[in-house]
C-alpha positions as semicolon CSV with decimal commas, in nm:
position;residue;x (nm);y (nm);z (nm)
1;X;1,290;-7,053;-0,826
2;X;1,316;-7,368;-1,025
3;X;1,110;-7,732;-1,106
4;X;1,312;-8,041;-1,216
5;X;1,155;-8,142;-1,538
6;X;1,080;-8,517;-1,457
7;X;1,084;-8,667;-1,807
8;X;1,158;-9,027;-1,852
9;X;1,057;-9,169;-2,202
10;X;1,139;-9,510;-2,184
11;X;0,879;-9,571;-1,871
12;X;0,512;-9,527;-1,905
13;X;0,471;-9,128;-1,917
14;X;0,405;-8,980;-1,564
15;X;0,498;-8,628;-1,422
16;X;0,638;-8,301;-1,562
17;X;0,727;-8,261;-1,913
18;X;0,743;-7,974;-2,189
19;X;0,404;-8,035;-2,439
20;X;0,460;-8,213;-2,734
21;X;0,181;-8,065;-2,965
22;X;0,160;-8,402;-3,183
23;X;0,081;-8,598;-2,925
24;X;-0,071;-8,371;-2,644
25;X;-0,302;-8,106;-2,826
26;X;-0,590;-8,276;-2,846
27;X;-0,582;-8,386;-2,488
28;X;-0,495;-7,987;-2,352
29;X;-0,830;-7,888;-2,528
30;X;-0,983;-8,138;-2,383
31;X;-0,844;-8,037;-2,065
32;X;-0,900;-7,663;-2,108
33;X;-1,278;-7,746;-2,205
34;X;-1,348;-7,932;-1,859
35;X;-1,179;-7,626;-1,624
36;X;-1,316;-7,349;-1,805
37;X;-1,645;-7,418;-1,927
38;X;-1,843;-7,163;-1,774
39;X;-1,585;-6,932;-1,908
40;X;-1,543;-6,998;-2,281
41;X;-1,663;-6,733;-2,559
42;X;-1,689;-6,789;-2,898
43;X;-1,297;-6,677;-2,912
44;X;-1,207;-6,962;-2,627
45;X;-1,391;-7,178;-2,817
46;X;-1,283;-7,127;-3,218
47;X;-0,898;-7,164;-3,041
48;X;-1,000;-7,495;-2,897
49;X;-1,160;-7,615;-3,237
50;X;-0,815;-7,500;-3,415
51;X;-0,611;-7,693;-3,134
52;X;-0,845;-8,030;-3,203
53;X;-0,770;-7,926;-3,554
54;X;-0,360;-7,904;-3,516
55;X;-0,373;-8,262;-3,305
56;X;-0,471;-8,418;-3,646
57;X;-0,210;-8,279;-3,839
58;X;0,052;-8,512;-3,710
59;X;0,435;-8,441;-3,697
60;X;0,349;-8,144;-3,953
61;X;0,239;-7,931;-3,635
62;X;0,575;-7,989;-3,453
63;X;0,750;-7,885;-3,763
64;X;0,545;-7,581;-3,784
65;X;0,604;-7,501;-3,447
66;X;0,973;-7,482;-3,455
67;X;0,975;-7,294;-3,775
68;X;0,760;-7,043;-3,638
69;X;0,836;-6,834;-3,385
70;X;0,454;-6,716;-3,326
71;X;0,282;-7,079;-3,303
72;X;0,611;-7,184;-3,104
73;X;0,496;-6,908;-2,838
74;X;0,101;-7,019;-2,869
75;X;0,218;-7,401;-2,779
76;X;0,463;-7,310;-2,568
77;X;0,395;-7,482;-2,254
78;X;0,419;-7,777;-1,965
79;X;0,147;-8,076;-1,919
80;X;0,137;-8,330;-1,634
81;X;0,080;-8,712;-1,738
82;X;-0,078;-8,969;-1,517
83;X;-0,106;-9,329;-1,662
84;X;-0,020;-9,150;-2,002
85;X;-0,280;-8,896;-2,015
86;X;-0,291;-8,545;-1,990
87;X;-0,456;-8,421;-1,632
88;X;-0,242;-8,094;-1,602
89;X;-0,160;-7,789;-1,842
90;X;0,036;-7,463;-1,884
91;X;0,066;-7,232;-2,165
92;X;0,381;-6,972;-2,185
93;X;0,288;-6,721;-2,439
94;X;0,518;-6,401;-2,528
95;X;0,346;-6,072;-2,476
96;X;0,584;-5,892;-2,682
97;X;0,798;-5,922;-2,957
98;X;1,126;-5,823;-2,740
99;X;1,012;-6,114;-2,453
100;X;0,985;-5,862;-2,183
101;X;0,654;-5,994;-2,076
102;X;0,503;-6,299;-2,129
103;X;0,180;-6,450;-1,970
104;X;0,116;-6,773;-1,812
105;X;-0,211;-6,901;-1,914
106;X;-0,432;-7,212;-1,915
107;X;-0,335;-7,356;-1,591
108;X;-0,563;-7,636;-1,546
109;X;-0,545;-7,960;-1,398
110;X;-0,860;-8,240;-1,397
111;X;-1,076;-8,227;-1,112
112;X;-0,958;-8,576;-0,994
113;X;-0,588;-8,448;-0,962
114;X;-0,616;-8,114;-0,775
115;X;-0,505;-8,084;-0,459
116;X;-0,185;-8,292;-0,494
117;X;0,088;-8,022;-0,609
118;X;0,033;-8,030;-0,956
119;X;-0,065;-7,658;-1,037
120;X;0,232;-7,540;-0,863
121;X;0,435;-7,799;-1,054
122;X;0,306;-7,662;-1,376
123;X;0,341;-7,287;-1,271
124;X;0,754;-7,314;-1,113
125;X;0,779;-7,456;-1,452
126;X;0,658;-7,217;-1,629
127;X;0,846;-6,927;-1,438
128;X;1,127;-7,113;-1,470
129;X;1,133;-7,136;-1,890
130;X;1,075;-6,770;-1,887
131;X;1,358;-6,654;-1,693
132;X;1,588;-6,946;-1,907
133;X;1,458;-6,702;-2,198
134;X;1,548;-6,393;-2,005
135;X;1,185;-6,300;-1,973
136;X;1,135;-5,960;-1,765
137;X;0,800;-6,005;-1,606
138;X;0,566;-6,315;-1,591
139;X;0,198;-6,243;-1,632
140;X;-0,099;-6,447;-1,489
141;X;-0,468;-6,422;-1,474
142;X;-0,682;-6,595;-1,200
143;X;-1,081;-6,543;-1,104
144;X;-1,137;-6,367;-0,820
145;X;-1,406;-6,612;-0,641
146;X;-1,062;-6,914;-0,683
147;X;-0,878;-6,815;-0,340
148;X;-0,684;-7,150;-0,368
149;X;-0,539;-7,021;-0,684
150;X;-0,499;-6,694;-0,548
151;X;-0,309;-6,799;-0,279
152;X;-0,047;-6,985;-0,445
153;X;0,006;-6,754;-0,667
154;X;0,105;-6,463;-0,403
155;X;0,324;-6,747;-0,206
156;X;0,488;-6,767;-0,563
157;X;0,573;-6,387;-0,517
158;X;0,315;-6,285;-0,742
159;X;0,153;-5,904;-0,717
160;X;-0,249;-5,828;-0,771
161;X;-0,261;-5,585;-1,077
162;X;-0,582;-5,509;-1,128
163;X;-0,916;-5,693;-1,201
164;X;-1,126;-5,712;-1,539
165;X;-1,530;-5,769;-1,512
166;X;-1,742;-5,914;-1,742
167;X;-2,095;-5,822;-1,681
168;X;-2,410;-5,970;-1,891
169;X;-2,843;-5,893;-1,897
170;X;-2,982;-6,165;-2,086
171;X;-3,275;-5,985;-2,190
172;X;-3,376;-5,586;-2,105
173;X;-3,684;-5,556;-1,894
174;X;-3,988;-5,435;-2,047
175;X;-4,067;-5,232;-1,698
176;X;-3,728;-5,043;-1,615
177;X;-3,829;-4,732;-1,371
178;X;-3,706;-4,400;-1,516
179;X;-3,387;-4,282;-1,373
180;X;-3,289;-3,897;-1,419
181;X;-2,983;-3,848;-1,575
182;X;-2,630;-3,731;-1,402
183;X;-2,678;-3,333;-1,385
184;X;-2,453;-3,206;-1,698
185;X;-2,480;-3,530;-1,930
186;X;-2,475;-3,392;-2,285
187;X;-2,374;-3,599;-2,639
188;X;-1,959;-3,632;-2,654
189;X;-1,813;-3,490;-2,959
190;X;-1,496;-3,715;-3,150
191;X;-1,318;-3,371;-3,062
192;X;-1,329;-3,424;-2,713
193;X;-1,102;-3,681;-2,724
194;X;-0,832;-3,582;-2,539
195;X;-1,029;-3,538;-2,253
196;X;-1,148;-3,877;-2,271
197;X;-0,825;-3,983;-2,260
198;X;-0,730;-3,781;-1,990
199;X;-1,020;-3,948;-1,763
200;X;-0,924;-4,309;-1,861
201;X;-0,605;-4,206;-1,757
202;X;-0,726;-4,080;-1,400
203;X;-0,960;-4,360;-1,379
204;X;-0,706;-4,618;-1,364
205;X;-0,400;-4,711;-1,122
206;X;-0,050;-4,745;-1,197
207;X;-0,059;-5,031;-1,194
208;X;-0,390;-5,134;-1,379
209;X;-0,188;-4,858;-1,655
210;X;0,157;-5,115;-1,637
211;X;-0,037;-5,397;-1,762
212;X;-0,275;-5,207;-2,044
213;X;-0,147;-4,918;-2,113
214;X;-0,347;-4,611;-2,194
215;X;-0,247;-4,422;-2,519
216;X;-0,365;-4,114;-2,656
217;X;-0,427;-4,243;-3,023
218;X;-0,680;-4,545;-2,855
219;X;-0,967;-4,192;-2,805
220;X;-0,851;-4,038;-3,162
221;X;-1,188;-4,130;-3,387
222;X;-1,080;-4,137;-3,736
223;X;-1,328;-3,948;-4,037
224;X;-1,353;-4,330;-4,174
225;X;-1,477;-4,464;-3,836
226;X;-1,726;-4,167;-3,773
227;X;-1,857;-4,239;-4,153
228;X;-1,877;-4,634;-4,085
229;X;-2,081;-4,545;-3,774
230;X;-2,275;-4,339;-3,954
231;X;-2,346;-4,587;-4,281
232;X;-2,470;-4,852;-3,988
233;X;-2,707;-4,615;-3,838
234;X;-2,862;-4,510;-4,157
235;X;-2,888;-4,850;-4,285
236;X;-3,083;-5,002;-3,978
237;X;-2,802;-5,224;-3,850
238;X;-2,644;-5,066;-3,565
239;X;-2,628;-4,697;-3,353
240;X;-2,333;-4,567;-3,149
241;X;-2,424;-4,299;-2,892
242;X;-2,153;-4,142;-2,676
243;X;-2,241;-3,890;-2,390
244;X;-2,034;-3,722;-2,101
245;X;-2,058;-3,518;-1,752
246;X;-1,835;-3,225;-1,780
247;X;-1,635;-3,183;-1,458
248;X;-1,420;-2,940;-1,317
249;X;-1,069;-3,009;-1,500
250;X;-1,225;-3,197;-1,793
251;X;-1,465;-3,451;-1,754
252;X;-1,627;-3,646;-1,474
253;X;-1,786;-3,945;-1,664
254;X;-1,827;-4,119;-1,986
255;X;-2,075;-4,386;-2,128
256;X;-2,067;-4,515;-2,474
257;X;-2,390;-4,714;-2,555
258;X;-2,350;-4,977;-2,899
259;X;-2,657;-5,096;-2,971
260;X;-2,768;-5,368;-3,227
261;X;-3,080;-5,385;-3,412
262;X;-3,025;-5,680;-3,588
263;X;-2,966;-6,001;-3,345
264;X;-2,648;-5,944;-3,200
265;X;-2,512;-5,809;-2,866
266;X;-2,568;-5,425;-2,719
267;X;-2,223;-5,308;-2,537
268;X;-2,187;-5,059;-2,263
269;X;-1,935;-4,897;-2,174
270;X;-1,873;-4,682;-1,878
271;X;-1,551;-4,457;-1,726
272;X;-1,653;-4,261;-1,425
273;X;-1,294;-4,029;-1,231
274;X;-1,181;-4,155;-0,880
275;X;-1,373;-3,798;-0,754
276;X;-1,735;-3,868;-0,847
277;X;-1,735;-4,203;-0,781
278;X;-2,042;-4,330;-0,562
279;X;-2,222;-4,009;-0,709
280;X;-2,287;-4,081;-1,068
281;X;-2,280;-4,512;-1,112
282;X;-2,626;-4,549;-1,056
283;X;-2,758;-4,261;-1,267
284;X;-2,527;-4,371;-1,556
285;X;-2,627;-4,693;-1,588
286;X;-3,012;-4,575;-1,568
287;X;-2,936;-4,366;-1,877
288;X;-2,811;-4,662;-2,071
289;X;-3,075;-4,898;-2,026
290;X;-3,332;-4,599;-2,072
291;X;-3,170;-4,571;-2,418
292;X;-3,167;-4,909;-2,475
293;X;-3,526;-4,974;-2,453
294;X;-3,619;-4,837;-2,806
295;X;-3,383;-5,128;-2,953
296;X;-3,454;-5,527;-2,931
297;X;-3,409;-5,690;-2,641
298;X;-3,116;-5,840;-2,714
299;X;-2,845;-5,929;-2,464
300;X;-2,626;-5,673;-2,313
301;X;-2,257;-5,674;-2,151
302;X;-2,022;-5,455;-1,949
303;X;-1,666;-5,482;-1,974
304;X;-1,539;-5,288;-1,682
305;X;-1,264;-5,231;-1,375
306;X;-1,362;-5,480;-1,120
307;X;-1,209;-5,239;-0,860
308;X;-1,450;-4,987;-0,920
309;X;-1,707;-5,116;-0,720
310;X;-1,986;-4,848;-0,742
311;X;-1,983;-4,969;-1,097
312;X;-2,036;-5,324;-1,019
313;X;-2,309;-5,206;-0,769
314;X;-2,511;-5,059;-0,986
315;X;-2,474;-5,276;-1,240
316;X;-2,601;-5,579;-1,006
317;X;-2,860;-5,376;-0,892
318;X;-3,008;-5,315;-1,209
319;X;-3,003;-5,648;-1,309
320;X;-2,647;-5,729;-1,450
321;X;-2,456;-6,062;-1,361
322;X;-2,064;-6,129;-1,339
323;X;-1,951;-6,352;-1,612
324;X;-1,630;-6,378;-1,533
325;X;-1,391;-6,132;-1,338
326;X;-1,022;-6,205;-1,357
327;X;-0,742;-6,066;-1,123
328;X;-0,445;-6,002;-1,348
329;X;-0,092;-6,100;-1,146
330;X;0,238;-6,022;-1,248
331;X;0,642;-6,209;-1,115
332;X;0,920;-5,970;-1,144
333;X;1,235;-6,242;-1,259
334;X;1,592;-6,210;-1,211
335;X;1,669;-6,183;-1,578
């Protein structure tokens, strides 16, 4: 696979060419704004302000960039120009420090350029610079609902990984129903951490495990942590409740509920094995929001396997609504 890199300074700027952070930055977060707006969290959205920020720092930023190796990765990348103006994007980013993997990100191009070849451009280009570095594997991320994106990307030769849900409840009814419990469900000890990990590890396919691997150490809860969650729950801030459904080699399901009582965000999280699913989804999520109601209603969110969807079911059901659910895609190269 490669893309001629069209770049012709002495004519007004048009087509393919590597970005130039002094002159382009301001226009790619400009860019990145308009095609992911619905998407953006406060971490999108600080990155944009420090991209606005490097624009303005003139030919210091391209210095900066070739001196280090991390921000050369970060603004690493293609744009498209039409009548000298940025109206496509794409970021190469190494995913670790031996350039194995890297990821493809920020593919964007303005509304009134789609359709014309320019994502694919941006993309062949962006393949292409990571095999020239001997990259292993190139890593994308694409919503679910954008087929057209999707598609391309499989004609590339790209493979589905697995898919990564963001659920969100603005506000926690006042008048949930009671919903009895999963048979079993009892509070989860820190020493029962190894079968935690052995359920995250059953929960998830190979190849949802290639792209974030699970480790043993990630369930190991440290004495400092247990203290720190302690400290918050005596002083009023914050309570972390953990629960689990034995099953019959280890566990069957886990929840973790994080609620706030100052303003702030309540997180659930949720791991339920490949053999009770359908059976305990509904039950489980029930139990959260029952525990939930003796907190303030603040907003809620779900970070879970879009695959699993019993999960999603439930969730829906009871009121949750996708934010954002990406399908993760990875290109073996011939490096």
């Amino acid at each position: 696979m490669s893309t001629q890199l069209a770049v012709d300074y002495t004519t007004p700027a048009r087509g393919l060419r590597p970005l130039d952070p002094r002159r382009d930055l301001g226009q790619v977060a400009d860019l990145i704004e308009e095609a992911f707006s619905g998407e953006l969290e406060s971490g999108g959205l600080a990155a944009l302000r420090d991209m606005r920020m490097l624009s303005r720092m003139g030919p210091l930023v391209s210095l900066m960039a070739r001196s280090d190796p991390y921000l050369e990765d970060v603004l690493g990348g293609f744009v498209w120009m039409e009548d000298d103006r940025v109206v496509g994007n794409v970021t190469i980013q190494r995913l670790d420090p031996y350039g194995t993997r890297w990821q493809i990100a920020n593919v964007a191009v303005t509304k009134t350029y789609q359709g014309r070849g320019i994502g694919r451009a941006l993309v062949e280009a962006a393949v292409q610079r990571i095999d020239d570095r001997r990259g292993g594997w190139a890593v994308l991320q694409v919503r679910t609902d954008n087929d057209v994106a999707k598609g391309l990307y499989k004609r590339l030769g790209f493979e589905p990984l697995t898919e990564d849900a963001v659920l969100t409840m603005n506000r926690l009814p006042q008048d949930i129903e009671p919903v009895q419990p999963p048979a079993g469900l009892r509070p989860f000890h820190h020493d029962e951490w190894q079968a935690r990990y052995l359920l995250e590890t059953a929960s998830r396919t190979d190849l949802a495990k290639w792209w974030r691997p699970v480790r043993s150490h990630q369930f190991m809860q440290t004495f400092e942590s247990r203290l720190g969650e302690k400290v918050k729950d005596l002083m009023g801030t914050s309570q972390m409740r953990r629960w689990a459904v034995p099953g019959a080699n280890g566990f069957s399901a886990f929840v973790a509920v994080s609620a706030s009582r100052w303003q702030g965000t309540h997180r659930i999280e949720f791991t339920v094995h490949p053999a009770s699913r359908g059976q305990l989804e509904g039950p489980l999520v029930g139990h959260a929001l029952q525990h939930l109601l003796a907190f303030p209603r603040w907003p809620i969110r779900v970070e879970h396997q879009g695959e699993h969807r019993e999960m999603i079911d439930a969730l829906q059901q009871a009121g949750f609504q996708i934010f954002r659910n990406h399908l993760s895609m990875r290109l073996k190269l011939n490096a």
